[in-house]
FILOFI-373667 format. One record per residue (C-alpha): residue number from 1; residue in three letters; x, y, z. Coordinates in steps of 0.02 Angstrom, whole numbers. Example, Ala and Ser with C-alpha at 12.3 -4.5 7.8 and 13.67 -1.06 7.14 Angstrom:
BEGIN
+-----+------+--------+--------+--------+
:  nr : rest :     xx :     yy :     zz :
+-----+------+--------+--------+--------+
:   1 :  ALA :    615 :   -225 :    390 :
:   2 :  SER :    684 :    -53 :    357 :
+-----+------+--------+--------+--------+
//
This chain:
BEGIN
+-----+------+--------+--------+--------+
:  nr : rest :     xx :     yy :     zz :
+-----+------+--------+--------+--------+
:   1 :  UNK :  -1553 :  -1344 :    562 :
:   2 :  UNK :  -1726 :  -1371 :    513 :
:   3 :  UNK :  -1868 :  -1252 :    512 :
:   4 :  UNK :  -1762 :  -1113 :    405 :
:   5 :  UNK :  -1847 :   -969 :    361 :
:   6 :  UNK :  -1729 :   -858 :    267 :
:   7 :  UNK :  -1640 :   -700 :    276 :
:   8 :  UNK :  -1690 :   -529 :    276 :
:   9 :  UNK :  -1556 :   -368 :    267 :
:  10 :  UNK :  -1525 :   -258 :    448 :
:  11 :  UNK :  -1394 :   -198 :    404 :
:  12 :  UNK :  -1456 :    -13 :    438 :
:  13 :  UNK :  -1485 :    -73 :    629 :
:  14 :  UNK :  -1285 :    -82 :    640 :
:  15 :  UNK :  -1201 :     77 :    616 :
:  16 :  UNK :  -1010 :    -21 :    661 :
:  17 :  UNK :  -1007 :   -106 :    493 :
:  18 :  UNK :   -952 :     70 :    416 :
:  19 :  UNK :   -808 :     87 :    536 :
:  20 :  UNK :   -660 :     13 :    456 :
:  21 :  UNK :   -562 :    -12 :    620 :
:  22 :  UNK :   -693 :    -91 :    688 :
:  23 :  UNK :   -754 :   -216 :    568 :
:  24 :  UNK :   -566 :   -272 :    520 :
:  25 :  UNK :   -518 :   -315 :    717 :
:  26 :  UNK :   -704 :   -401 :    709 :
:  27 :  UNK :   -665 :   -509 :    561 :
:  28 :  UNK :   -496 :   -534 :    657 :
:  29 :  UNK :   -575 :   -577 :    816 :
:  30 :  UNK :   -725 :   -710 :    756 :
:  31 :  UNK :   -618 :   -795 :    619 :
:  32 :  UNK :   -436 :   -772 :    646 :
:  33 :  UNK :   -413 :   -935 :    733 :
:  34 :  UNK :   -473 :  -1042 :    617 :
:  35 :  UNK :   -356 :  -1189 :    563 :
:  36 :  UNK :   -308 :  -1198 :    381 :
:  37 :  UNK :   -179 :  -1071 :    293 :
:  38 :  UNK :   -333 :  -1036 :    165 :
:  39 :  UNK :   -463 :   -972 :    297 :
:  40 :  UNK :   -306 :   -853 :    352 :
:  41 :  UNK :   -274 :   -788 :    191 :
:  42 :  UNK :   -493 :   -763 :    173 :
:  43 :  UNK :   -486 :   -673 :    327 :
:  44 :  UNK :   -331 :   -572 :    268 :
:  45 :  UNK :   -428 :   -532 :    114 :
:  46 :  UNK :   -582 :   -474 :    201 :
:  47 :  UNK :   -488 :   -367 :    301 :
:  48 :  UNK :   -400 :   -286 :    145 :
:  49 :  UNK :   -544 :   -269 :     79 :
:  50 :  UNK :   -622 :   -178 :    219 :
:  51 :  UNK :   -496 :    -63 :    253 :
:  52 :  UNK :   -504 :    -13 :     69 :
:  53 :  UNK :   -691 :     61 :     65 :
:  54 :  UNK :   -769 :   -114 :     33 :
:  55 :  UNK :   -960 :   -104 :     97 :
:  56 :  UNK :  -1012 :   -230 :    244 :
:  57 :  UNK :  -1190 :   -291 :    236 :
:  58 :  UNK :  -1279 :   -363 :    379 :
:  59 :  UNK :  -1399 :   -511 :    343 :
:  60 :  UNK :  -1519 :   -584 :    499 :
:  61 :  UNK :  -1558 :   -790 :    468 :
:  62 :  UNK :  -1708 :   -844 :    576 :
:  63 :  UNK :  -1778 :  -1028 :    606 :
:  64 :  UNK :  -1955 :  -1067 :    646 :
:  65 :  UNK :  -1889 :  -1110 :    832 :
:  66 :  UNK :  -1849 :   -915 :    867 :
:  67 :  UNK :  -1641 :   -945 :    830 :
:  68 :  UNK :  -1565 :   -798 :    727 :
:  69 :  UNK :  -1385 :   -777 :    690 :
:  70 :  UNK :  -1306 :   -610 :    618 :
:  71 :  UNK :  -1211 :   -645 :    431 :
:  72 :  UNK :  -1098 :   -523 :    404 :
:  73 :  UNK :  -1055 :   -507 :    201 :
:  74 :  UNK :   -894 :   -393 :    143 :
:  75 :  UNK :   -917 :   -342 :    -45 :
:  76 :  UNK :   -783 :   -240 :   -152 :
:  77 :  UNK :   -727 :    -54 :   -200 :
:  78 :  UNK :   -602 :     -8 :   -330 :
:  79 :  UNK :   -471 :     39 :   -197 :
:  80 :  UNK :   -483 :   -142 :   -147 :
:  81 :  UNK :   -480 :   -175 :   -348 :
:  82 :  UNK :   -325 :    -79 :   -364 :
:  83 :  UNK :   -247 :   -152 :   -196 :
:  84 :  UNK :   -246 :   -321 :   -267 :
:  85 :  UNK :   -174 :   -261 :   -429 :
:  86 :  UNK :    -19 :   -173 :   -339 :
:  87 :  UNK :     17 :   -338 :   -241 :
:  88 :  UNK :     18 :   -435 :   -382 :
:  89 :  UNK :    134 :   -329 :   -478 :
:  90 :  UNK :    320 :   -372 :   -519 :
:  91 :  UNK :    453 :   -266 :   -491 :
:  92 :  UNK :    481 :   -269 :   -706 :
:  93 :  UNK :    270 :   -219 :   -711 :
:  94 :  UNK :    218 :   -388 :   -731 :
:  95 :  UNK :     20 :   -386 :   -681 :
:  96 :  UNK :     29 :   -555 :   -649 :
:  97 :  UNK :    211 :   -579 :   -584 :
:  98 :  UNK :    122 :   -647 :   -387 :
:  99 :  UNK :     -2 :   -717 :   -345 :
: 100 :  UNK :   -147 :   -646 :   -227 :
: 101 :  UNK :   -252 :   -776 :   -150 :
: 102 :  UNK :   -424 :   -730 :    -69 :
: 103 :  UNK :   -427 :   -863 :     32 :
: 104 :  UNK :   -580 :   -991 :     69 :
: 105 :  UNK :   -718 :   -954 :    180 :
: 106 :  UNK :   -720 :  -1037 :    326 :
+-----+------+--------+--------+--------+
//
C-alpha cells in the first residue's frame, strides 16, 4: 500500500497483551486458520511462548490515507527458553533427540 509512514510503539494503550489467557486464545483466534502445517506450528509457538512469560509488544502502522493496522510482536523469556529445551529432550538426555519447529509466520 502506498503512502507508508511507519510504525510507532502503543503498546502501553493495551493493557490485554500482559494477560496470558488472553493473548494465547487471540493468537488462536486471528491466525489459527491459516492453511499450511508451518503457520500452525508458528502459531503453536507463539502461544508457548506466551504462556511462558514471553513479552507482547504492540506496534501501530499508519499510511498517509488515515489506514492503521495494530502489529502485534511476541518476543522470548527463559521459561520459554527452557520450554523448548524440555521438548526437545530424549528420554536418554539427548538435547537434541526432537525436533522443535517454530513455525513460519504467516
Amino acid at each position: 500500500m502506498e503512502g507508508y509512514l511507519g510504525e510507532k510503539d502503543v503498546t502501553q494503550h493495551y493493557d490485554h497483551v500482559r494477560n496470558p489467557g488472553y493473548m494465547s486464545l487471540k493468537y488462536i483466534q486471528m491466525y489459527g486458520s491459516i492453511d499450511g502445517a508451518h503457520h500452525k506450528d508458528w502459531v503453536m509457538d507463539q502461544v508457548a511462548r506466551i504462556l511462558n512469560g514471553a513479552p507482547v509488544t504492540v506496534r501501530e502502522a499508519s499510511w498517509s490515507n488515515g489506514h492503521t493496522e495494530l502489529r502485534y510482536n511476541v518476543g522470548t523469556s527463559d521459561a520459554y527458553d527452557n520450554y523448548v529445551i524440555e521438548c526437545k529432550m530424549g528420554e536418554d538426555g539427548d538435547p537434541e533427540a526432537y525436533e522443535y519447529s517454530i513455525g513460519i509466520a504467516p
